[in-house]
RODO-2510 file (C-alpha; in nm, 4 decimals, decimal comma):
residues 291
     n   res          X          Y          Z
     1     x    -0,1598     0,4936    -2,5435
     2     x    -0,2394     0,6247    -2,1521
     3     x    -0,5088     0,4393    -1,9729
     4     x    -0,6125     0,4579    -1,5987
     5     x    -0,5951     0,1488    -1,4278
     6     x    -0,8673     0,2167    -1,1219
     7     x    -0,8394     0,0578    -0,7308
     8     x    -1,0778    -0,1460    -0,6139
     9     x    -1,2171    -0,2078    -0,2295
    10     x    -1,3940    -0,5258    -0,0831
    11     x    -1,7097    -0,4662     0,0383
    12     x    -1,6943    -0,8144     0,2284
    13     x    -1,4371    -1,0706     0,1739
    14     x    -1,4921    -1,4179     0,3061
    15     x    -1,2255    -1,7041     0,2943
    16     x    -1,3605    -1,9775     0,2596
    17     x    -1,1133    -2,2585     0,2887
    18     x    -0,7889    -2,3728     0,1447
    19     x    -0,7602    -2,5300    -0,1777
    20     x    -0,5265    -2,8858    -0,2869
    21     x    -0,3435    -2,6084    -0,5229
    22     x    -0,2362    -2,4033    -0,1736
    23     x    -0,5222    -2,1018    -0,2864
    24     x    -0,7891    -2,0413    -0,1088
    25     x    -1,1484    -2,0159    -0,1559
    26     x    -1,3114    -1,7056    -0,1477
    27     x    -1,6213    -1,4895    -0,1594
    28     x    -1,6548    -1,1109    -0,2196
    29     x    -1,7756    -0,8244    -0,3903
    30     x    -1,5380    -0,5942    -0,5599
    31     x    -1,5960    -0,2326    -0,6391
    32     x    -1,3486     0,0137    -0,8369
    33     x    -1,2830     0,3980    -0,6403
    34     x    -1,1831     0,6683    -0,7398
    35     x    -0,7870     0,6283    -0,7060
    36     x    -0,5950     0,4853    -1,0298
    37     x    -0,2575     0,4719    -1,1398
    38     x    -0,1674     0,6017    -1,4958
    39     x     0,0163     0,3798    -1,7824
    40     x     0,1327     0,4623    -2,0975
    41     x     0,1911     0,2305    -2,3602
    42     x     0,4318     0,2846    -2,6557
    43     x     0,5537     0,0819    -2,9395
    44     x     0,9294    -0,0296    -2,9335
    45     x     1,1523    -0,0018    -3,1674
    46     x     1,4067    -0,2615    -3,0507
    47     x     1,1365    -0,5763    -2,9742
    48     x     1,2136    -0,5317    -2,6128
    49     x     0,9729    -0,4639    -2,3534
    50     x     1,0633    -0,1953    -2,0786
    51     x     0,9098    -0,0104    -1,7635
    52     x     0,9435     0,2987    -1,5997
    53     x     0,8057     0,3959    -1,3025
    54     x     0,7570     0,7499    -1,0933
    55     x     0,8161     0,4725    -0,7675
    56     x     1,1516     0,3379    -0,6761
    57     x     0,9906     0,0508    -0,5642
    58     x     0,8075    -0,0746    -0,8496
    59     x     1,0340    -0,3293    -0,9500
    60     x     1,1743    -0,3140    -1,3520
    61     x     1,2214    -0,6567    -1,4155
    62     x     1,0456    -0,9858    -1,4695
    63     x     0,8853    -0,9620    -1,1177
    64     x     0,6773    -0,6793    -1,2358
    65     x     0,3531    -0,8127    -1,3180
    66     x     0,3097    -0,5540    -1,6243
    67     x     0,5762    -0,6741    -1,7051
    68     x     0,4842    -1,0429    -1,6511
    69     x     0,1461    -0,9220    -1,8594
    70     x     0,3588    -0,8411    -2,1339
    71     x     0,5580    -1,1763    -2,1479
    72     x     0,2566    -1,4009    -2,1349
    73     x     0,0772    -1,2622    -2,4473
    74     x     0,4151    -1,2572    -2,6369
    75     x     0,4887    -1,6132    -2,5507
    76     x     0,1319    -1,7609    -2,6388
    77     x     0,1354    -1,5147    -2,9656
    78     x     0,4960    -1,5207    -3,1027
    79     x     0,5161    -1,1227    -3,1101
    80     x     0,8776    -1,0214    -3,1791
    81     x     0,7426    -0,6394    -3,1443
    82     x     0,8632    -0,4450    -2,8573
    83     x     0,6834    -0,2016    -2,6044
    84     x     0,7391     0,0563    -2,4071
    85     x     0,5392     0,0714    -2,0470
    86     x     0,5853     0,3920    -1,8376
    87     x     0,3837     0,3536    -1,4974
    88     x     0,2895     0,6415    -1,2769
    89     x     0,1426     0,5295    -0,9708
    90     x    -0,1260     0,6669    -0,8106
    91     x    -0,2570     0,3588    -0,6370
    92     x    -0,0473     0,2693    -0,3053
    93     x     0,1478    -0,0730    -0,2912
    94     x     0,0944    -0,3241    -0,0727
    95     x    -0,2494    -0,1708     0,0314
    96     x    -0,5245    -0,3927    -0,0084
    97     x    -0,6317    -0,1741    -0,3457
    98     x    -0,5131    -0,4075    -0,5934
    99     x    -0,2613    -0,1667    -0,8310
   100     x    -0,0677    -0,4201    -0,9199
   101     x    -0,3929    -0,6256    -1,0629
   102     x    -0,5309    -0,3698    -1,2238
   103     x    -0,1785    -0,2304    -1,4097
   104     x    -0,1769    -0,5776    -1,5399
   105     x    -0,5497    -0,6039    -1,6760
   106     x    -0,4498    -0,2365    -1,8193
   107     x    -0,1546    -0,3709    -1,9946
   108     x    -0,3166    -0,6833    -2,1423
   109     x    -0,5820    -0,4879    -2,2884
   110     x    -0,3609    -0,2125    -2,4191
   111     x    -0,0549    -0,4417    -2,5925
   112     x    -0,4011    -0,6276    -2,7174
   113     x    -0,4668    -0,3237    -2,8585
   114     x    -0,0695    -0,1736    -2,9613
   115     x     0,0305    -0,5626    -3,1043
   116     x    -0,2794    -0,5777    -3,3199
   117     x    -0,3882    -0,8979    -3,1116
   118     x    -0,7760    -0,8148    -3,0860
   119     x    -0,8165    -1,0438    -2,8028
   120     x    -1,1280    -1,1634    -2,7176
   121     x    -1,2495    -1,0627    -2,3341
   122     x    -1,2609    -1,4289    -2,2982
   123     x    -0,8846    -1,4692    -2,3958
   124     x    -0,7870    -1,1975    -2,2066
   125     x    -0,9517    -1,3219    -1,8989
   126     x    -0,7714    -1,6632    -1,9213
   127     x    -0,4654    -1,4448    -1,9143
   128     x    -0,5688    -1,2605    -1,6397
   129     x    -0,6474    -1,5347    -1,4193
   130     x    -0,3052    -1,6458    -1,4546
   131     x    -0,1222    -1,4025    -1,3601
   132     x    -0,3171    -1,3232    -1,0441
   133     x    -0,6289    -1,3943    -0,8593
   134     x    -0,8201    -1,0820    -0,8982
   135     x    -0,6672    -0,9487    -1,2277
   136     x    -0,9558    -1,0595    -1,4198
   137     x    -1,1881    -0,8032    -1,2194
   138     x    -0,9970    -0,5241    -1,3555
   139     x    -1,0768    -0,6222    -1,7047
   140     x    -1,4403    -0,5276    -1,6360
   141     x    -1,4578    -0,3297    -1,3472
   142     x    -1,7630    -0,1729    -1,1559
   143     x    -1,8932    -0,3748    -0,9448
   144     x    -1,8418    -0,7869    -0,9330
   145     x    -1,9516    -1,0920    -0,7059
   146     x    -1,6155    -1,3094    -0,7153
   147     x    -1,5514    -1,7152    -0,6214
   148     x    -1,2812    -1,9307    -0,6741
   149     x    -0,9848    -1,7518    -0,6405
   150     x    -1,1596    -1,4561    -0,7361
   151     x    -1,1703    -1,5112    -1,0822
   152     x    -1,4732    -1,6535    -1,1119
   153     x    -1,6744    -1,3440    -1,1507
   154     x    -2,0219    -1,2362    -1,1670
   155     x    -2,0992    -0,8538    -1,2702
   156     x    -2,3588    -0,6681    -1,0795
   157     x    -2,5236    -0,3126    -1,0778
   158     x    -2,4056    -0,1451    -0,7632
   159     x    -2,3976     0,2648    -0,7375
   160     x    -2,3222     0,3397    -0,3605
   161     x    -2,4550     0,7001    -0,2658
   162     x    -2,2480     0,7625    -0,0203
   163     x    -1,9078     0,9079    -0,0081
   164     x    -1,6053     0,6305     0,0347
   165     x    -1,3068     0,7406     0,1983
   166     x    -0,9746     0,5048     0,1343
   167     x    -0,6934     0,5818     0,3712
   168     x    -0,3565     0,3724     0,3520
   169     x    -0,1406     0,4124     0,6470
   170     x     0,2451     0,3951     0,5878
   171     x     0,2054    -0,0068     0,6916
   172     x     0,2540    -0,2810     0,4313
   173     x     0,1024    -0,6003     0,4572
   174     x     0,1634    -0,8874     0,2497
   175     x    -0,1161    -1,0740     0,1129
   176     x     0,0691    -1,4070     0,1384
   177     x     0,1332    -1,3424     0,5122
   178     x    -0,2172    -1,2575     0,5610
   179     x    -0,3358    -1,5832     0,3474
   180     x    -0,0891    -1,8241     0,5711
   181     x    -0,1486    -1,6600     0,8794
   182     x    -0,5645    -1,6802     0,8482
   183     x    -0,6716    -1,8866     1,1532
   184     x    -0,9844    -2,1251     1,1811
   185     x    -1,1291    -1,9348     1,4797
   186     x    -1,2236    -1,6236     1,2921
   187     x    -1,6219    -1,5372     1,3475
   188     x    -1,8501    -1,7548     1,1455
   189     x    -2,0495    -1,5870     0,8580
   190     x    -2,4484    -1,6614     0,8963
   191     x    -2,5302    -1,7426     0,5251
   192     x    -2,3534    -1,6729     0,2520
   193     x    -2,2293    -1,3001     0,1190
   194     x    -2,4218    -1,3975    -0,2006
   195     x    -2,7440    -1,4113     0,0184
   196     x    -2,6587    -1,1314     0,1894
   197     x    -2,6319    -0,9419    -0,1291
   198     x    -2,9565    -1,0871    -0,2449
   199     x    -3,1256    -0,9247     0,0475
   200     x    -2,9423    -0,5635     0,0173
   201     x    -3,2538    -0,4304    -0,1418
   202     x    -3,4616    -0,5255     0,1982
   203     x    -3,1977    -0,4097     0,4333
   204     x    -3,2367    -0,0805     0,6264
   205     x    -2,8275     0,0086     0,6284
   206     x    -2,7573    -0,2313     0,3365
   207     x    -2,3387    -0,2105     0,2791
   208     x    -2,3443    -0,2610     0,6688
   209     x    -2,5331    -0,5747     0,5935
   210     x    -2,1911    -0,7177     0,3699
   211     x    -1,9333    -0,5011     0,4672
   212     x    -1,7216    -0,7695     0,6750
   213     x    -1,3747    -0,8676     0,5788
   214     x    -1,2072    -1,2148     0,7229
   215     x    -0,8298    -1,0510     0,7575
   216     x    -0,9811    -0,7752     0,9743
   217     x    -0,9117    -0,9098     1,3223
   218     x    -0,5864    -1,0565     1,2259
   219     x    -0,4566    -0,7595     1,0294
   220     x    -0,5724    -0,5132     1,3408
   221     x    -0,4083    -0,6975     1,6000
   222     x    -0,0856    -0,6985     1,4319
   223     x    -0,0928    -0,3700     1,3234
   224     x    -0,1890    -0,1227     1,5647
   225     x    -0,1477     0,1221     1,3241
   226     x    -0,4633     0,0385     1,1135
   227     x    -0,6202    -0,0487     1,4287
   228     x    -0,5918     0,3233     1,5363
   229     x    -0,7233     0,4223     1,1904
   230     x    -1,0223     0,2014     1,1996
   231     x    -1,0990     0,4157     1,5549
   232     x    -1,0497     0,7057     1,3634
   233     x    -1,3288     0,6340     1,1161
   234     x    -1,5855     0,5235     1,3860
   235     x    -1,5235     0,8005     1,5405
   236     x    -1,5275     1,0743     1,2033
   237     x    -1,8850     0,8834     1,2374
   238     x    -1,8978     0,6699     0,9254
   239     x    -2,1726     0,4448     0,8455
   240     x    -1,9408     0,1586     0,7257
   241     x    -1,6005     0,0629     0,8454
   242     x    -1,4072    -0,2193     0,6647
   243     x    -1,0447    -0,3465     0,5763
   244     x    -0,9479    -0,2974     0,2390
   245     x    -0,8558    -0,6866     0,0800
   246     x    -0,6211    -0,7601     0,3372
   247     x    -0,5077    -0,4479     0,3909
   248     x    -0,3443    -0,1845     0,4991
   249     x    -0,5590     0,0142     0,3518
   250     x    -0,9034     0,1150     0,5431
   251     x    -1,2441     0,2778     0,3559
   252     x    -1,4698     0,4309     0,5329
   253     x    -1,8776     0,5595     0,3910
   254     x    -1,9990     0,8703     0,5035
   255     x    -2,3520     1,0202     0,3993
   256     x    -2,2424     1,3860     0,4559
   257     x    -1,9587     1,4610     0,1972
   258     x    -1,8350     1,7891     0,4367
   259     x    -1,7626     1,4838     0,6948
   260     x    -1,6011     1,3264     0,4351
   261     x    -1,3786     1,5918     0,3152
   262     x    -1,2778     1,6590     0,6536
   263     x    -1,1915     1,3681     0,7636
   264     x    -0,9402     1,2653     0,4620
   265     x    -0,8022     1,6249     0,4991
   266     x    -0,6646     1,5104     0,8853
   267     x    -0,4646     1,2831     0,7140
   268     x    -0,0919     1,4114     0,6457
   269     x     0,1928     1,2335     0,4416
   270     x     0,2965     0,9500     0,5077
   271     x    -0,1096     0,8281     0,4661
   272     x    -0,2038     0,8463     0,1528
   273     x    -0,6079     0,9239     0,1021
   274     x    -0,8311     0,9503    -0,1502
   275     x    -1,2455     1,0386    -0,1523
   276     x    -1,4669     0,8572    -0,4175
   277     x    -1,8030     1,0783    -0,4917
   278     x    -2,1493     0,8746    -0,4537
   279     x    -2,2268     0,7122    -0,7410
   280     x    -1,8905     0,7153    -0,9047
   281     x    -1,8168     0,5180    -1,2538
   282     x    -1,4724     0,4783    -1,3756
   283     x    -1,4380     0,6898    -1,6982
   284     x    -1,4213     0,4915    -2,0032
   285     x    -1,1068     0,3847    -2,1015
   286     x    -0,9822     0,5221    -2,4414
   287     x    -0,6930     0,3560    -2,5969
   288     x    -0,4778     0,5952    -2,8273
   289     x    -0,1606     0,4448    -2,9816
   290     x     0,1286     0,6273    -2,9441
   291     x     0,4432     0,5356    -3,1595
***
């Protein structure tokens, strides 16, 4: 069974407060691009569940959170079959792109699939949420208003036409640093980013309209590399600029895709870079068993 388990950006990400459970509120709009990591699912023959990985630093154990995926629906389900999970990543860690997330919505839905479970979305989304705030996006993916957490989700229609560049510089940025270290003093939002996407329609640059992210300041001045990389996309002359969840990871829109292309082709190893085309849809995700 492969699968591709897509990245997603934040166009806009709002915090807004800390919750009695030590989480905190939020408000954004998630959309999947064009960069995915690849997993393959097989049966085991043992009743253990193992991972692979093409990245030394995808972790093999318990604190994997395929792995963690795995554990959960054997635990609620009494499965005593095993599975193999081989991950090839594609997305970069500790980004802002949420691979992790969406390697565990993958795996739910596949071992769904490979332990003849036939979970309900609904089921699997209860899942999700428990293993992470914004895994239960990746069970749907397009486009999604999210509260709570994040996992309170609302689907929407949203095809950008413009070209969305994603560069991750070789910076790694924890999201629980980011979430402790949030201050009170950021810039006040005018409305809410619901409103603001009620109004897109009416708005003459509308992503500009939404396309604010609460870690920004924080995560630029302590990192003067993505700092210098947000510069770089002002100045490649992109019509939206924003942090990537809370980073490191920057996108960038551009309505010429030559500008586009040329700009993520100045990028060498160690940044990794990838260009979503306007309009872009995920391809459908097409479960095959393998034994």
């Amino acid at each position: 069974m492969h699968v591709r388990a897509y990245a997603k950006i934040n166009l806009g990400l709002r915090i807004l407060g800390k919750r009695d459970d030590g989480f905190h509120d939020i408000e954004t709009l998630f959309h999947q691009v064009d960069c995915y990591d690849v997993i393959e699912l097989r049966r085991g023959t043992n009743g253990e569940v193992s991972l692979i990985s093409d990245n030394s630093d995808v972790p093999r154990d318990d604190t994997n959170i395929c792995m963690q995926a795995a554990a959960l629906l054997r635990n609620n389900h009494a499965i005593d079959a095993g599975a193999h999970i081989s991950l090839e990543k594609g997305i970069p860690i500790g980004a802002g792109l949420g691979g992790g997330s969406s390697d565990a919505a993958a795996v739910l839905k596949g071992l769904s699939t490979l332990w003849h479970l036939d979970l309900t979305l609904e089921q699997l989304h209860e899942y999700a949420a428990q293993l992470g705030s914004d895994v239960p996006f990746f069970l749907y993916g397009g486009s999604a208003y999210a509260t709570g957490r994040g996992e309170i989700l609302k689907s929407i229609e949203l095809s950008i036409p413009q070209w969305i560049v994603v560069v991750t510089p070789p910076v790694h940025v924890s999201t629980a640093w980011a979430y402790a270290n949030i201050g009170a003093d950021r810039e006040p939002w005018t409305g809410s980013l619901f409103d603001a996407l009620s109004n897109l329609p009416h708005t003459e640059n509308p992503l500009a309209a939404i396309a604010r992210n609460d870690f920004e300041l924080l995560v630029c001045t302590t990192h003067q590399m993505v700092e210098e990389l947000r510069t770089r996309f002002l100045q490649a002359e992109a019509s939206v600029v924003s942090l990537c969840g809370s980073g490191s990871s920057v996108f960038g829109l551009f309505d010429d895709g030559n500008k586009a292309h040329a700009f993520a082709s100045s990028f060498d190893s160690p940044y990794v870079v990838s260009v979503t085309t306007p309009f872009f849809k995920p391809e459908s995700q097409h479960f095959l068993i393998k034994h």
